[in-house]
N, C-alpha and C positions, 0 to 999 in steps of 0.2 A: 759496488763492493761494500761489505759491510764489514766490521771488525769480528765476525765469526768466519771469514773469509783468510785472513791470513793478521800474522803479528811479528813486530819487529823487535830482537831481544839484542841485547848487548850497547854498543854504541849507537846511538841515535845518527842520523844525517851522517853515517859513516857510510865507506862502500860496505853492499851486501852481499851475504850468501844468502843462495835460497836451498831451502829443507824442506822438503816430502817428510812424512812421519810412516810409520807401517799403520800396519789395520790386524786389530784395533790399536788406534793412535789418537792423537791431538795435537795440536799446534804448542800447546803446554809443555810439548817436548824442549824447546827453546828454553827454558827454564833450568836445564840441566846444563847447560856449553853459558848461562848469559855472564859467569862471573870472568871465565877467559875471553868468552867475545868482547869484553870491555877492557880486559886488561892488553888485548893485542888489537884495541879499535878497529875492531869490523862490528858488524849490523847482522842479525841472523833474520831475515825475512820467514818465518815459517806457515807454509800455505797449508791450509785447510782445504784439501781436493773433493773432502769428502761433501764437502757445503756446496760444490756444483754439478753434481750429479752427474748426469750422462753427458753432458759438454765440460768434464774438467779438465780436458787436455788442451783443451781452446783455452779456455779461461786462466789456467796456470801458464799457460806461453805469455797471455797478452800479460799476467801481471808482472812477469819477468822482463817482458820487452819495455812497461810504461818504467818498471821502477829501476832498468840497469845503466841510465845515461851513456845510451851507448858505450857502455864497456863489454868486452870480452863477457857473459855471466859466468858465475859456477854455481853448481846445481850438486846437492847432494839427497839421493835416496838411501834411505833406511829401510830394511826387511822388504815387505808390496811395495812400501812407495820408491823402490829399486824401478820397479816395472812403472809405474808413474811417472818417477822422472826419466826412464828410456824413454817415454814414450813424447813426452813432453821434448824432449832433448831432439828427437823426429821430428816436431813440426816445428821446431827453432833451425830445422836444417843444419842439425847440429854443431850451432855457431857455440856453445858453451861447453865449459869444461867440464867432465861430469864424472864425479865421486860416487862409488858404490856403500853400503855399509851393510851388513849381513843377508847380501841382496837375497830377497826369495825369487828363485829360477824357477824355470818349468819342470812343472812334473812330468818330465816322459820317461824314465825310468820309475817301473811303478813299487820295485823290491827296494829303491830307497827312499822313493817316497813312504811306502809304507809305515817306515820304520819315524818319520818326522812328528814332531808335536805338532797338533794343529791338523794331522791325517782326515781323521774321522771328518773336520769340519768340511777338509778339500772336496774328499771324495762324495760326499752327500751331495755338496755344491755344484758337483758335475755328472754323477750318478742319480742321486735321490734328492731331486728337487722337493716333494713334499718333507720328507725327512729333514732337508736343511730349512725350510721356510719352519716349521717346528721349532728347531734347536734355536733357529736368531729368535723367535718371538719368545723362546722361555728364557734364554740369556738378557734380552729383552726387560723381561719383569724382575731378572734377579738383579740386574743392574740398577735399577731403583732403589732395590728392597734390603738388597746385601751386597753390594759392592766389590766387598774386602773378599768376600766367599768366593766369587763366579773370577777375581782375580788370581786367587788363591786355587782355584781349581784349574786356570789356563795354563798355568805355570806351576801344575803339581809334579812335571818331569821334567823341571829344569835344571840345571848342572846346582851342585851346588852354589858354585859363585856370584849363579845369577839369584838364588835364595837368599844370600847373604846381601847384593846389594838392594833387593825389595824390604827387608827389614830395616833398611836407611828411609826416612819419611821421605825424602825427595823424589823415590821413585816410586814410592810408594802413591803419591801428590800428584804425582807425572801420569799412574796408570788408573788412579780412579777419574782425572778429568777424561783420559784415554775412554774408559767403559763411556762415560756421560756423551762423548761425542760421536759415537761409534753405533752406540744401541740406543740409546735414548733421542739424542738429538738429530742423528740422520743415519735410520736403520736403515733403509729404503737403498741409502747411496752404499752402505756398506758392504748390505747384501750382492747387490749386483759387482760391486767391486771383489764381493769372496769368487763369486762366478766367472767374474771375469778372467781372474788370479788362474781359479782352477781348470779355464780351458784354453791358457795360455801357450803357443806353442814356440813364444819367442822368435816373430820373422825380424822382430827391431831389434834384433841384437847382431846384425852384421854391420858394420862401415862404423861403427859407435867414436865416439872421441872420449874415450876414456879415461882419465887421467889417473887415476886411484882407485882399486877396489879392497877394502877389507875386510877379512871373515874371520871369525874364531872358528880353535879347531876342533872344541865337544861344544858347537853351539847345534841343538837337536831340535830348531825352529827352522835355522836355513842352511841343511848338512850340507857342508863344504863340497863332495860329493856331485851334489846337483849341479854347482856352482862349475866345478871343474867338466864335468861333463857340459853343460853347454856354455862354455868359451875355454877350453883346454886349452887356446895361444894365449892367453893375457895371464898379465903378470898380476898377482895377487896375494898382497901384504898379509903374514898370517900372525894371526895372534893366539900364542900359544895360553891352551888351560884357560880361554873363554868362551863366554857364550854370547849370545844373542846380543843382551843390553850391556854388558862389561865390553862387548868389542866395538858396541856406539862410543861409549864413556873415551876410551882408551882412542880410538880412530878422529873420533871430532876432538880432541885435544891435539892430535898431530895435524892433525889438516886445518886445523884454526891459526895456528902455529906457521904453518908453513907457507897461509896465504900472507904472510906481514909483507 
């Protein structure tokens, strides 16, 4: 394991959570929760899935299993890495407890998928494979070149709130290391991760141990919709007048809080 493999924020030698990021994501996401995770001494482990490519479900169990001295783990995914850590949370035989955060669900409804930010990237990804292998290698070279642009173009239809919290440098901090890890540093793992996303049909989403899921209710990255439609029995914390990254913000402050 290398330290682009996974990173530990908040309290040191305290117990840990472990964190999936979405895609595009980074483990720099820890950077947003480390001033609570030390005010309420926990550990935020946050793994980089995308630095193990086609074995990162292996590889993100074993690092849960080396580093949770046998304790009960908890595990929480964000947007794709929702399906990450499902899937992960499956080959722990779902011994841990496992936190959702604007989980991205299957698209089998395809009149609301349509309607999602991020559509055009699914559906190429499952439909038009030259068409998507295209769009990563030109996000790709804009990631290098322009950053703030190809940022600023992913999240050109998101709610206002999430507008207002990217004009805060922190998450602004948060989503250019995001691009760096995603298309620069391992485009390869991303891609086939966008593929995988998109021809997901969710068989790991029955028998789950779920302990908390959170969505906001105009978040138009993981319409709530999707969410409810495939797991309409679970119960799921809503967070009124957010989106995407305000209902991370808002969700990892109560569940950081609530593991003391």
């Amino acid at each position: 394991m290398t330290e682009q493999d996974f990173k530990i924020f908040g309290k040191q030698n305290a117990p840990l959570i472990f964190y999936f990021h979405g895609a595009p994501g980074s483990i720099e996401d820890g950077i947003l929760f480390e001033e609570i995770a030390n005010s309420v001494g926990i550990g935020i482990c946050a793994i980089n899935y995308l630095s193990f490519g086609g074995q990162y479900i292996e590889k993100c169990a074993q690092i849960i299993k080396d580093k949770s001295q046998d304790k009960k783990p908890i595990i929480i995914g964000f947007s794709i890495g929702a399906m990450v850590a499902i899937k992960v949370q499956k080959a722990l035989n779902n011994i841990a407890d496992l936190y959702l955060i604007s989980p991205a669900m299957p698209l089998n409804d395809f009149k609301i998928a349509k309607q999602m930010a991020g559509f055009i990237v699914f559906d190429s990804a499952k439909n038009k494979i030259a068409s998507f292998n295209i769009l990563i290698f030109a996000s790709s070279i804009i990631a290098k070149i322009a950053p703030k642009f190809l940022i600023n173009s992913l999240f050109a239809s998101a709610p206002k709130i999430e507008k207002e919290l990217f004009a805060n440098f922190g998450i602004m901090h948060n989503q250019l290391w995001a691009m760096k890890n995603s298309f620069i540093d391992f485009p390869n793992a991303y891609k086939k991760l966008i593929i995988e996303y998109a021809n997901w049909e969710g068989g790991e989403l029955n028998d789950l141990n779920i302990k908390e899921i959170h969505q906001g209710n105009i978040d138009n990255w993981a319409p709530i919709e999707l969410l409810q439609n495939a797991m309409p029995n679970q119960n799921v914390t809503i967070h009124d007048k957010k989106g995407h990254y305000s209902t991370l913000l808002a969700a990892m402050a109560k569940i950081l809080q609530s593991t003391i």
